[in-house]
Structures are given as structure tokens and as C-alpha cells.
C-alpha positions in Angstrom: -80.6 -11.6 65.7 -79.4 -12.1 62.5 -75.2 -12.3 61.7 -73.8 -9.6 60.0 -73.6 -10.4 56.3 -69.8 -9.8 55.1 -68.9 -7.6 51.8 -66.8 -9.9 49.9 -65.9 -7.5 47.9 -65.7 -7.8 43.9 -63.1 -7.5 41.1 -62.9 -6.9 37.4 -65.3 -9.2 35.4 -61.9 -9.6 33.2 -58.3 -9.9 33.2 -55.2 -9.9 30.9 -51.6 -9.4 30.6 -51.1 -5.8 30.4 -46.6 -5.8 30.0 -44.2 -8.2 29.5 -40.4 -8.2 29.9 -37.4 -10.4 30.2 -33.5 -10.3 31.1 -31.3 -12.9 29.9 -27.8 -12.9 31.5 -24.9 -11.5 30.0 -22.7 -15.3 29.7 -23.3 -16.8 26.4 -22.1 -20.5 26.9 -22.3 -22.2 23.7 -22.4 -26.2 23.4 -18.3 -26.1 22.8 -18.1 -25.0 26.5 -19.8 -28.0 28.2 -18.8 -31.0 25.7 -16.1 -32.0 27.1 -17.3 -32.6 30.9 -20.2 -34.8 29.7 -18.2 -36.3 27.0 -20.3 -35.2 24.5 -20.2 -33.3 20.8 -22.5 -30.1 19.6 -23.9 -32.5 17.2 -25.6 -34.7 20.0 -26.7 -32.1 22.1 -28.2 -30.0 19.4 -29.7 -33.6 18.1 -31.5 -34.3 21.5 -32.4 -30.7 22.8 -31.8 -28.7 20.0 -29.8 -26.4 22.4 -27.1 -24.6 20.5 -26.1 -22.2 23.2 -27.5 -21.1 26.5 -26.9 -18.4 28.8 -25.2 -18.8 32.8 -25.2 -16.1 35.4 -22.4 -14.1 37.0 -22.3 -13.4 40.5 -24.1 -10.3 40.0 -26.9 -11.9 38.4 -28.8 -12.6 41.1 -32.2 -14.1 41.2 -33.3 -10.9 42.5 -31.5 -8.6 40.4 -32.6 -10.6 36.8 -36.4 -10.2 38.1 -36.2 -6.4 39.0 -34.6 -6.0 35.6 -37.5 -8.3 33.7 -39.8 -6.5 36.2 -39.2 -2.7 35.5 -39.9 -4.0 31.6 -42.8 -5.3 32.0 -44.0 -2.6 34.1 -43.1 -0.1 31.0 -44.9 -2.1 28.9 -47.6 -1.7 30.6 -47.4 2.1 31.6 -47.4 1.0 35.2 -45.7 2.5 38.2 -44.7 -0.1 40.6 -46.6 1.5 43.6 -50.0 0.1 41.8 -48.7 -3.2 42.1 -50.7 -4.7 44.8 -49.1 -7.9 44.6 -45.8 -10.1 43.3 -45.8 -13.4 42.5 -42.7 -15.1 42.1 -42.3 -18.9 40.8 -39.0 -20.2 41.0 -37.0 -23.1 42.5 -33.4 -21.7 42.8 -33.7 -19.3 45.4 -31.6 -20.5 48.0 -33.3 -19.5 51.2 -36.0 -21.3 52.3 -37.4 -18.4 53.7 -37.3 -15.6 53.5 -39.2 -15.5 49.7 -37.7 -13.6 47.2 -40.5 -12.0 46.5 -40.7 -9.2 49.4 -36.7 -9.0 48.5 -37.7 -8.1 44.7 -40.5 -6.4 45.9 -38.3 -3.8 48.4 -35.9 -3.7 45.4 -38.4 -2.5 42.9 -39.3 0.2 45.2 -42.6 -1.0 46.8 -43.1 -2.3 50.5 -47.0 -2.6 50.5 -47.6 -5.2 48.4 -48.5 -8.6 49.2 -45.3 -10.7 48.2 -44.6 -14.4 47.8 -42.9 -17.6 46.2 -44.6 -20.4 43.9 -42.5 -23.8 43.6 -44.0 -25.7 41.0 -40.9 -26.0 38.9 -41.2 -25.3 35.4 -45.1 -24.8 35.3 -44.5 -22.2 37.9 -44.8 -19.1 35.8 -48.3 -20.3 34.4 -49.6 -21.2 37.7 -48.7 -17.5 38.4 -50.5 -16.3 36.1 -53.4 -18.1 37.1 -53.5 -17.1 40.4 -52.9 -13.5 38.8 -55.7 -13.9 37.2 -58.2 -15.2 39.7 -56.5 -12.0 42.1 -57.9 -9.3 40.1 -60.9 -10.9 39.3 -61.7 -11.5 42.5 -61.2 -8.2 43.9 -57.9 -8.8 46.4 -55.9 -7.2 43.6 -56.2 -5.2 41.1 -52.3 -5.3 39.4 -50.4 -8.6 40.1 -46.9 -8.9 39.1 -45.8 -12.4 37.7 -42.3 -13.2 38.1 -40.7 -16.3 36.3 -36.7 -16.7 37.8 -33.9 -19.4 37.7 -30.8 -19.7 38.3 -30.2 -23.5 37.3 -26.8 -23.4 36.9 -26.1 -23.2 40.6 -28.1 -26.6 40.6 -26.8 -28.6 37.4 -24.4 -30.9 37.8 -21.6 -30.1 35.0 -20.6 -33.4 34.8 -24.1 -35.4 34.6 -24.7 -36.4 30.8 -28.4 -36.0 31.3 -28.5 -32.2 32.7 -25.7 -30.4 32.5 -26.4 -29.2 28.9 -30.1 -28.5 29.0 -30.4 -26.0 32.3 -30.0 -22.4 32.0 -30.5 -19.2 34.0 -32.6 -16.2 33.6 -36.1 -14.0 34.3 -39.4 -12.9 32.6 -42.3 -11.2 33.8 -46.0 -10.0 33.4 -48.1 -7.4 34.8 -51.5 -9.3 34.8 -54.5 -6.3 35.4 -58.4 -5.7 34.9 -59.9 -5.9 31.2 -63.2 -5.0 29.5 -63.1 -8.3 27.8 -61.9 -11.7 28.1 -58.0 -11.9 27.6 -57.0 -14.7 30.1 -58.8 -18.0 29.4 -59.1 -20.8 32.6 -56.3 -22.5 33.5 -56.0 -26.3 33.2 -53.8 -27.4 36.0 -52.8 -30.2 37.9 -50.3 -33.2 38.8 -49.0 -36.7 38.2 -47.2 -37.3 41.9 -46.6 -40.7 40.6 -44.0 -39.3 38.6 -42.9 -37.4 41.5 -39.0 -39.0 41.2 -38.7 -38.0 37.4 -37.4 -34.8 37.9 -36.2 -33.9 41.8 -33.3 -32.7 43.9 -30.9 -35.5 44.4 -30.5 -35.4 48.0 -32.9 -34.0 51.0 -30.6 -31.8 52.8 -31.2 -33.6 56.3 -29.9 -36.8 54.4 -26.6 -34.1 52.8 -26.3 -32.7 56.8 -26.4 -36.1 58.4 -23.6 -37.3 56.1 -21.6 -34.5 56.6 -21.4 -33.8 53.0 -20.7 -29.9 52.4 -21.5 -30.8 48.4 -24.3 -29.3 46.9 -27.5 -31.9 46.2 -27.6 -31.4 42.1 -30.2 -31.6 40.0 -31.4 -35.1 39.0 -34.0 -36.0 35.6 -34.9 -39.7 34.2 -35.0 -37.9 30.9 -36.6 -40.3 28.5 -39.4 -41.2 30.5 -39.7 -37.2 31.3 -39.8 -37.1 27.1 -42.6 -39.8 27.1 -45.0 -38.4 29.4 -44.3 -35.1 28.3 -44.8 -35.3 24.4 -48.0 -37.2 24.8 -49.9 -36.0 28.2 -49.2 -32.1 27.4 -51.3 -32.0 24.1 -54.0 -33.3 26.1 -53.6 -30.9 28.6 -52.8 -28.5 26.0 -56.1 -29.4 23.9 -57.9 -28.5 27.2 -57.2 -25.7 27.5 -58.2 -24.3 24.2 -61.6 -26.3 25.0 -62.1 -24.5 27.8 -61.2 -21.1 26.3 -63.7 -21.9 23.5 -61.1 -22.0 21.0 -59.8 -24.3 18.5 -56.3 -24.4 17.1 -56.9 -22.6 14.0 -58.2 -19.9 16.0 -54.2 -19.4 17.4 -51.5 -17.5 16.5 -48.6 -18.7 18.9 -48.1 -21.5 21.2 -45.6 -21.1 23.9 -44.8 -24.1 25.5 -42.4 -24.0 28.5 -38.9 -24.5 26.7 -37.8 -28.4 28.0 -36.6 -29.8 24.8 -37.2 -29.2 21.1 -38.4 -32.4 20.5 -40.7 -31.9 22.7 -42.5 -28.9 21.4 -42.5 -30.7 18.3 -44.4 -33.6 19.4 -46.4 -31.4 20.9 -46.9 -29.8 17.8 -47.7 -32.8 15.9 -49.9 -34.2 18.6 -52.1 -31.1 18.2 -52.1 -31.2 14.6 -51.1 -27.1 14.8 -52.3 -25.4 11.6 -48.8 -24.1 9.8 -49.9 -20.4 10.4 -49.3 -21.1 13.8 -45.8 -19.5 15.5 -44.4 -22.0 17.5 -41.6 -20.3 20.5 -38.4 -21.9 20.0 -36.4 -19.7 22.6 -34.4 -22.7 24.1 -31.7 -22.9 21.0 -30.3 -20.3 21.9 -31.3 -19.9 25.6 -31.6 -23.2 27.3 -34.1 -24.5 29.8 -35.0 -22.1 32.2 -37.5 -23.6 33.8 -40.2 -21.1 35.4 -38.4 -18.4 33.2 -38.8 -19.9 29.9 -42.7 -19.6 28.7 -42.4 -15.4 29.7 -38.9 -15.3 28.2 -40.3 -17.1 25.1 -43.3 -14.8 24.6 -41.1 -12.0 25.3 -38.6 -13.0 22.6 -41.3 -13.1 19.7 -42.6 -9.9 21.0 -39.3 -8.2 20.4 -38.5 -9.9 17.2 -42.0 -9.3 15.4 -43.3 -13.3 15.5 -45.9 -12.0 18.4 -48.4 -8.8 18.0 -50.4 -7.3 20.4 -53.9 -9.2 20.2 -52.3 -12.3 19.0 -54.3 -15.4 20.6 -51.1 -17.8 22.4 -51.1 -21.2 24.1 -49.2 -21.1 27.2 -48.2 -24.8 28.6 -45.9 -25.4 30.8 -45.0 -28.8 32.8 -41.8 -29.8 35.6 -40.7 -31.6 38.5 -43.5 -32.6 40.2 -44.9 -33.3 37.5 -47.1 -30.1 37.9 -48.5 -28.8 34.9 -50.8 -26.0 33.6 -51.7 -24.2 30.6 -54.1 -21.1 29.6 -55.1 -19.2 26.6 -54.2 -16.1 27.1 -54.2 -12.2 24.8 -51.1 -10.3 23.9 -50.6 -7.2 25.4 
């Protein structure tokens, strides 16, 4: 006799951001706060990161309390009660448990306990592997609302005395609500990663290493910063050019590019590499909010949303790259 034949079920033939939302913790640590650690001036740092100021968490700003808050935004935007989520994604590296995830603690918080809940640890790209997964959820069918979480809290990481970190890492949250669409609002992600670059950007220490030792210091935060700069200014615009290719797009067809918020210099090679049109709004978040990591491409995007730079039906580049060195990118629609 013949098997039975399984119902795989089917999605939305589309999918796009539907809300966005961010919280940004309520220390403001300018550059005049961390010079004198590093041995530094505001002139340097602003020279080679073109951070001005950027913003540390209390106590109470916890990774889950900065997501619910950048969640219940996002929701708003998008007119959605939590109880449709079906599922929350949440990239991160500085939750401190290795289990449980954050997610099903954020998720509880926000007031659902149905959904599907989990962690993504792809460092800074996080957020725009998130998205793609997001994506690829709804579309398939094994969700129909999937909420995209983007979280740090680097400061509990950064050494305050290491020259190369202690002025670029910052804390904070941002959020999506990716949903169905009658039309193509989420182009394919371009993904992947260079392991042999694995060392660039990494956790000091392995804990069994910090235990063995009997160390009961904290394994910072380590980056080779100049070679991070090299690969990053040059391999991402390829990356970055894929992804419009693959969207069917070209550059003058954009209105914003988001690129996760590393280091000015950075975006601006990026920028040049890509020979972007000048009509093009390019996120500059980190000058005033530091490197956040998986936060920093939805904190971006939800910066020139509330200040006018970003409308809804704008065409953005997202691109986003970390430790790892994972990387991804999409096209995607504002909401």
C-alpha cells in the first residue's frame, strides 16, 4: 500500500516588516567618561570610530527588560497584540545564561507563553539572520507573526581599560514584527562566514580555561581591530552588492542603507565601495549610540524612522557582519 502523503502545510507567498521599535538606555556616557582609562582624547576616538557618546545600562536595564520595551513598540507599530506572535527570535551574545534563552523569559514577560521562543548567536549579524529566518517562518507556513529581537548588553563584556574596545561597545534593544504580505517586501538573504577569521573578534578566555585557573575575573571582550576594518570595508560591499542582485535592485533604486553600526569609517568605505548615489540616507546611529552589536541595524532603522530620514515604503540595505565573522544582508520594505 501506498505511504500516507504528509500536508506540509503552506505560508504567505510574501513577507515584510510590519513594526519596528527600539529602547536605548537611560546612561549617556560621552567620550570624556572613558578617556582617561584607555589613555585616550575625544579627538581620537571620534577620529577612528566617530563615536561621540554612547549609551551603558543600569542594573535595571536588563537584556530582557530593553527587549520587552523595544518589543511592545514594535508591536504598536504594527497594530499587533502579542498573543498573534507565534514566535520570538532573539539574537544576542550577552545574555549570561547559557540556557535557559532569553527568549521564553522575554516571551513570558511580554505576556505570551505559546509561542515558539529561542536565541541566535551570530554576533553582530544576528539581528539580520533573524530576520531571515523570520522571513522564511511565515513564508513557509510554521508562523505567521515572528518577533525579531536585536539585544546587548556589551558593557558587562568590554574591558574599560583595553584601548581597542572599551570605547566602541554599547548596550541596548531594537525589534521587528516580520508578517505575511501581498507583495514582495523582504528580499533573500545573502549570508554566510569566514571561520578563518574566527580569532578576530572572540571572548578572551573559554570559561573551562577561566575555572581551571581559578580566576573569578570576567573573560572580556577581545578584537584585532585593523584587520576587522580591512576585511570589513572591502568584503561587505561585495556582500552588500549581493544582495541588491539578488533582490533585483540596483543602488539607485535605494533610499537607505543600514549597515550594522561597527565603525564610521566603515560605513563610509562601504559607501564608497558601492559607489551609493548621494540621494541615498546612509544610518549613522553609532555617534551618538555606540556599537551595539545585534542591536544596532534595528536601532538604526528605528532612529531614521523617528526622525523623518526613513518613510514607510522606503527601499533599505540591511548588512550586518561580527565575530565569527558571520555576515548577512537583505533588502528589505519600510513598514
Amino acid at each position: 500500500m501506498p505511504g500516507a502523503v504528509l500536508d506540509a502545510g503552506t505560508g504567505s507567498a510574501y513577507s515584510r516588516i510590519l513594526g519596528v521599535g527600539a529602547y536605548r538606555p537611560s546612561r549617556v556616557v560621552p567620550n570624556s567618561e572613558v578617556v582617561d582609562a584607555i589613555d585616550s582624547s575625544d579627538e581620537w576616538i571620534q577620529q577612528r570610530s566617530g563615536i561621540r557618546s554612547r549609551r551603558w545600562a543600569t542594573p535595571e536595564e536588563t537584556i530582557e527588560m530593553m527587549s520587552v520595551a523595544a518589543s511592545r513598540d514594535a508591536l504598536a507599530q504594527a497594530g499587533l497584540d502579542v498573543r498573534q506572535v507565534d514566535c520570538v527570535v532573539v539574537a544576542t551574545v550577552s545574555h549570561m545564561l547559557n540556557l535557559p534563552s532569553a527568549a521564553t523569559a522575554i516571551a513570558h514577560q511580554l505576556g505570551t507563553d505559546q509561542a515558539a521562543a529561542f536565541d541566535v548567536s551570530a554576533a553582530c549579524a544576528g539581528f539580520c539572520h533573524g530576520v531571515a529566518l523570520a522571513s522564511d517562518m511565515v513564508r513557509a507556513g510554521s508562523a505567521r507573526h515572528v518577533l525579531v529581537i536585536g539585544v546587548e548588553r556589551l558593557s558587562d563584556m568590554t574591558d574599560p581599560t583595553d584601548r581597542g574596545t572599551a570605547f566602541i561597545f554599547a548596550d541596548g534593544a531594537g525589534a521587528v514584527v516580520v508578517g505575511p504580505s501581498d507583495t514582495p517586501a523582504i528580499g533573500p538573504v545573502v549570508w554566510g562566514s569566514d571561520g578563518e577569521q574566527y580569532d578576530l573578534i572572540r571572548q578572551k578566555d573559554d570559561w573551562r580555561d577561566v575555572v581551571a585557573a581559578g580566576s573569578s575575573a570576567y573573560p572580556f571582550m577581545t578584537m584585532q581591530g585593523a584587520a576587522v576594518f580591512r576585511w570589513a570595508s572591502f568584503a561587505m560591499a561585495k556582500t552588500a552588492q549581493q544582495a541588491l542582485d539578488r533582490a533585483g535592485v540596483s543602488v539607485d533604486d535605494l533610499d537607505l542603507f543600514v549597515p550594522h553600526q561597527a565603525n564610521m569609517r566603515i560605513t563610509d568605505a562601504m559607501a564608497r565601495a558601492m559607489k551609493l548615489p548621494d540621494h541615498v540616507r546612509i544610518a549613522r546611529d553609532i555617534a551618538e549610540q555606540g556599537n551595539t552589536s545585534a542591536a544596532s541595524v534595528p536601532m538604526a532603522l528605528e532612529r531614521m524612522i523617528a526622525e523623518g530620514e526613513a518613510k514607510s515604503g522606503d527601499l533599505a540595505l540591511l548588512v550586518a557582519f561580527g565575530a565569527g565573522l558571520a555576515y548577512a544582508a537583505q533588502v528589505v520594505v519600510v513598514p
